[in-house]
N, C-alpha and C positions, 0 to 999 in steps of 0.2 A: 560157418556157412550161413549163408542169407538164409531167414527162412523161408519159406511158399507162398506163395498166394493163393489159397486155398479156393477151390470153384466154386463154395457158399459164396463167397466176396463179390464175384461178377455180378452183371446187372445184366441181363438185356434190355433196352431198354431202344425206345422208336426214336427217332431222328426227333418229329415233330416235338416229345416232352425233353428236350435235349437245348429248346433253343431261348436265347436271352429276347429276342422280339421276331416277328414273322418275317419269314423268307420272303424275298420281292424280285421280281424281273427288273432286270435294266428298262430302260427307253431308248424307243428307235430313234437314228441317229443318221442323218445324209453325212456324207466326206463334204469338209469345208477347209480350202487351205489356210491354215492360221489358226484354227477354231480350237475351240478348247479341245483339251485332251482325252479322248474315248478310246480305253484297250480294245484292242483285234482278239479273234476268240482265238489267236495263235497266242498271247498273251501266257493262256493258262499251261504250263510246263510243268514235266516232273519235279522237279527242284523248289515249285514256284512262282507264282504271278510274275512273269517278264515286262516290268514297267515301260521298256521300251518297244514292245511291241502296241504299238496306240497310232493313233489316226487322226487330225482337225474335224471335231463334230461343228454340227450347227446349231450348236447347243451356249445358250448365256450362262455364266456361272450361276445365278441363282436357278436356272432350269436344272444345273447339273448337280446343284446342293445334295437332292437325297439320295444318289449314286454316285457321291464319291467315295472310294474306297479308304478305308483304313487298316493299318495295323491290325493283322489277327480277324481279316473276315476272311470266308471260303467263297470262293466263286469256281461255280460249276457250269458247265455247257449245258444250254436247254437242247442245242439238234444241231445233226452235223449227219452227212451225206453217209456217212461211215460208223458202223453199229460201234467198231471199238473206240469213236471219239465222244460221240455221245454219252453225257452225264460226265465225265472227267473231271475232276477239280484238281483246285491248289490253292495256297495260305498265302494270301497276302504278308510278306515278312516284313518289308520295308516299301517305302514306298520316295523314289526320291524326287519325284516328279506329284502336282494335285491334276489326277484322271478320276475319271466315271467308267463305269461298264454300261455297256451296251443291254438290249433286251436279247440277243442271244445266249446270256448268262443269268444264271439266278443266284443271289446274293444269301449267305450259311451265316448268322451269327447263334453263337452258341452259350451257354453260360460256364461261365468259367470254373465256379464253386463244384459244378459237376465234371467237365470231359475237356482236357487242352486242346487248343488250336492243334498244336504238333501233332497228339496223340489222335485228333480225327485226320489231319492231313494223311497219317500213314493206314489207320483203317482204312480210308479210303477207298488206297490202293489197294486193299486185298484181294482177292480172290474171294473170300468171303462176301463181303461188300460187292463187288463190282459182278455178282453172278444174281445177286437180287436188283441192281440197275439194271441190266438188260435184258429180265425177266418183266422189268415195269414199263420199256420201252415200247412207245408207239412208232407208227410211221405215217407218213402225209406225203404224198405225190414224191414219195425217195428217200425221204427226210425222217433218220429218226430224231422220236424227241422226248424228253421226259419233262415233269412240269414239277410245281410244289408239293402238291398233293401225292404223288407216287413218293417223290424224295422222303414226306415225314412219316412213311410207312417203312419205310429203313430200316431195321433193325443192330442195334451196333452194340458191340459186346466190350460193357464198361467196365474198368477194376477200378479202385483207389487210386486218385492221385500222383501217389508217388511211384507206384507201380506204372501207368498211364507215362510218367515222367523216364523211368528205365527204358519200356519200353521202346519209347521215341527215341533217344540214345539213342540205343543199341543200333536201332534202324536207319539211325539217320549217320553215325557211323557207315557200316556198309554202304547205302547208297552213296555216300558224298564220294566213297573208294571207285564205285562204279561212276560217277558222274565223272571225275577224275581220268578213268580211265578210257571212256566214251571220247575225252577231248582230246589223249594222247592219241585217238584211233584216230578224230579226225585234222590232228596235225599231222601226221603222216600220211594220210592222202592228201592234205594240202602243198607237201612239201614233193608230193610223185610230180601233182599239178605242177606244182612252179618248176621241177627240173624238166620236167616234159614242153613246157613254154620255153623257158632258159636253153634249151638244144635245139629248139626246132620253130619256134614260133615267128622266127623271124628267117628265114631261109634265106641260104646262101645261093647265089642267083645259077650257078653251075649246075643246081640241085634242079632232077627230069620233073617236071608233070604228067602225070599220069593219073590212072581211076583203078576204082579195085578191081575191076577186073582185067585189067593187063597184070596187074602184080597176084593172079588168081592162079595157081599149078594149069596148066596146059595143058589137060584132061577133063573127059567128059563129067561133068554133072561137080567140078570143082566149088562152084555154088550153086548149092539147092537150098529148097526145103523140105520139108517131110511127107509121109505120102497123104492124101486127101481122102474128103468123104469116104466111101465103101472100102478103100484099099487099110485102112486102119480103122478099127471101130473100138468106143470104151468097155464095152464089155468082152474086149478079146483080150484087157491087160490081165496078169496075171500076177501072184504072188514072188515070183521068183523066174530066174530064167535069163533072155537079154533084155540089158536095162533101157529105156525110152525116157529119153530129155526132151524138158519142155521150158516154158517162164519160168520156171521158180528156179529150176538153175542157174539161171543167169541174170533174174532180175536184181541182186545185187550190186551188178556189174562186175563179180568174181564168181566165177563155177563152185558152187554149192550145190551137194546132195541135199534134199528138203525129202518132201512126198516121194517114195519108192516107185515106178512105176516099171514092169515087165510085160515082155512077151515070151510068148513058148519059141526054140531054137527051128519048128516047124515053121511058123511063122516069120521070124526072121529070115529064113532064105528065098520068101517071094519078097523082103524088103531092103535085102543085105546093099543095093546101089543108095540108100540114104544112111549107110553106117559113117558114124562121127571119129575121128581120128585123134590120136595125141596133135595138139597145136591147130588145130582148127578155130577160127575164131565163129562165137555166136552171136546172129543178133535176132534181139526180140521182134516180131512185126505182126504181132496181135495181142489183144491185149493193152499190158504194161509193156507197151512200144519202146525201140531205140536204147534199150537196156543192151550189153553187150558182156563177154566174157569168153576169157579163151579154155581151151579143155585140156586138164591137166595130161601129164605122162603117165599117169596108170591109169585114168581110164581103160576098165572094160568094154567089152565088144559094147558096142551101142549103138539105135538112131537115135535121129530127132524128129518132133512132129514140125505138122505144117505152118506152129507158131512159133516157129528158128528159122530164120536164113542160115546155113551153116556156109562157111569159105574153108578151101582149102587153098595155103597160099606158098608161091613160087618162094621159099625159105632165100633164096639166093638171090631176091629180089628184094620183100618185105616178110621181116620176120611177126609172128604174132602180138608179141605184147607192144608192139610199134604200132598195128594196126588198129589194135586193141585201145590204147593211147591217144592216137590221133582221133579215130571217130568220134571219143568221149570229150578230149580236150581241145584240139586244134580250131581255133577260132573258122575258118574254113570250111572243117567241117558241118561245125555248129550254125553255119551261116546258109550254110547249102543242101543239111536238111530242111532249117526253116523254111525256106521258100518253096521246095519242093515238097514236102508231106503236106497231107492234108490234115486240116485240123488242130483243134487248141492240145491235142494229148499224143501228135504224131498217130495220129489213126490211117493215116494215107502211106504209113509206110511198107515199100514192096520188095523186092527182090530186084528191080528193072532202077528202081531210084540207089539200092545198095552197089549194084555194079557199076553206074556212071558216078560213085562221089567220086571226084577230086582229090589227087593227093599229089601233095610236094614232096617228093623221094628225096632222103638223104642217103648218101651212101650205107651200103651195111653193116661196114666198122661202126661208125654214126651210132646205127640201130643197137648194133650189140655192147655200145658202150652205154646206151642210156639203159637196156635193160639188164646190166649188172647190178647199175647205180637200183633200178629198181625192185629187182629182187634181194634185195641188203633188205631194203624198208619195207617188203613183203615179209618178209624173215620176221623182224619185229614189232608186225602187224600181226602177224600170227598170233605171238607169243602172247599179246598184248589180250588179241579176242580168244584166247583160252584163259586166261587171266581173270577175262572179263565173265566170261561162262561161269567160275568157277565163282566168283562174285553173285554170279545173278542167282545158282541154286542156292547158295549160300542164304541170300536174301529173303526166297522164297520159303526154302525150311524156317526161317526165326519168322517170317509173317504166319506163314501153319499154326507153330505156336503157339505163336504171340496172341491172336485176335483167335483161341477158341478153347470153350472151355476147359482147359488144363493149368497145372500151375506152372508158372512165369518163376523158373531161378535165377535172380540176378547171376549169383554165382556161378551159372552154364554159360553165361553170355561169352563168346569167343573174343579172343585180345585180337584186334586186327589194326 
């Protein structure tokens, strides 16, 4: 058996005494087409500085000399509208492309003799680490931001070398299993896409025109939304009871249980006309706009709130994960929200613009052969994000860990 690394051996030790020369801002930088190369602060990835995430600056190469990046620097986000993107970094691994960063990123060199690249890439990411960046966090007119100064107050919990070297292993095993499995998830909704294009995207001229609300069950309140100001209020939710769907069920664009929310069964009987059914399609219209999901076969009794359109639809017309399909995929659709919503985030979308969209009906054979085909790739999309679950605790135990003071058995590390 390996032996310990005994928690005499750690360091903690601040960012600031950690570094081979001072941290620096990028320089601001106008878009210039052809101009040299300045990464996008989309650049910075879990995996990794994304080289090809970069832009034409108006920048001369000797302007852009002391911010070009190398091999083995960190570059971390100064501010970003979004508390969890802010401070974020990644390791420059390779670089196949000669870019510069921007001054929305601040530039991590470290010394080597002390702490690896790899092994601060993955501190980083700890929870450890990343609960002191957001505690250093400012804000400016929306904008969080951190600076140098906050960064070399850091505190990062250092072993030996070669333990630092295990470590990263270990870790970078698992994630790459996870990175892996993130791209089988989104080859599989690529391939929904292109069967959903391939059946339908080009329509057979016999195929009806119609809007969703001709293809909407033929009864009252077939789409709604949920009830408004006074008739629902937040402090009448409840622990337990019938359940209340909102965004986070559906901002995936698949029905997911997230945040629980209830009302008492008193309650639901002055609300039971916005109760949500098996096969009902939702779509988001506040908010995280035009997000859409259909509601599975065992949902329980439920409504929805006033930030769901819910449809309840004519099955022997348009089935759901057709409707479901098309408002996300069908170029038409996508064509005729744009012009109709208001705003760059679809903030104009209503209930009045959901019932005139547009739709090119195929027949229902059509419908029920493409969501066979679909539910095959649902099956092993499933499989794939419980897989993936089981990856991410995984992950999360060996960071616990890894990055706090206890000892690090090579010998525990799991064969995956």
């Amino acid at each position: 058996m390996s032996e310990a690394l005994e928690p005499s051996e750690w360091h903690l030790v601040k960012l600031k005494d950690l570094l081979s020369e001072p941290m620096i801002n990028g320089r601001s930088v106008n878009t210039r087409d052809g101009g040299f190369p300045v990464l996008r602060l989309t650049a910075i990835q879990p995996g990794g500085i994304d080289v090809s995430e970069h832009k034409g600056g108006d920048w001369s190469r000797d302007q852009a000399s002391p911010f070009l990046i190398k091999e083995g620097d960190f570059l971390v986000s100064r501010g970003n509208g979004s508390l969890d993107l802010v401070g974020r970094g990644a390791l420059v691994r390779e670089s196949s492309i000669e870019a510069a960063f921007p001054d929305t990123m601040i530039r991590i060199r470290v010394r080597s003799d002390v702490i690896s690249t790899a092994y601060l890439s993955k501190i980083w990411d700890s929870p450890y680490v990343r609960s002191q960046i957001e505690r250093s966090v400012r804000t400016t007119s929306g904008i969080f931001k951190v600076n140098q100064k906050t960064l070399g107050e850091i505190e990062l919990r250092v072993p030996p070398l070669p333990h630092q070297s295990r470590i990263s292993q270990v870790l970078e095993r698992v994630d790459s299993l996870r990175t892996k499995r993130r791209e089988a998830i989104g080859l599989l909704d690529d391939l929904v896409r292109s069967t959903f294009l391939d059946m339908f995207g080009a329509p057979d001229p016999t195929w009806s025109h119609t809007t969703v609300n001709d293809v909407a069950k033929k009864s009252k309140g077939s789409i709604r939304t949920g009830p408004f100001g006074s008739q629902l209020l937040r402090e009448e939710f409840t622990d337990s009871g019938i359940s209340v769907l909102g965004i986070d069920n559906a901002v995936t664009n698949e029905f997911a249980w997230q945040g629980r929310r209830f009302i008492t069964d008193e309650k639901y009987k002055k609300l039971a006309r916005y109760r949500v059914y098996p096969g009902d399609v939702l779509i988001t219209i506040m908010g995280t706009c035009g997000r859409c999901a259909v509601v599975p076969d065992d949902i329980p009794i439920a409504i929805n709130t006033k930030h769901l359109c819910c449809i309840t639809l004519d099955q022997e017309k348009c089935l759901p994960e057709f409707l479901h399909s098309y408002f996300l995929m069908h170029p038409d659709a996508r064509s005729y929200l744009r012009r109709t919503a208001k705003g760059a985030i679809m903030a104009g979308l209503n209930m009045s613009i959901i019932k005139d969209l547009p739709i090119v009906l195929p027949p229902v054979e059509a419908q029920r052969k493409f969501v066979k085909r679909v539910t095959s790739l649902r099956r092993v999309k499933s499989a794939c994000l419980a897989h993936l679950a089981e990856l991410d605790a995984l992950f999360a135990a060996l960071q616990h860990r890894a990055f706090r003071d206890e000892p690090w058995l090579a010998s525990t590390a799991p064969i995956v």
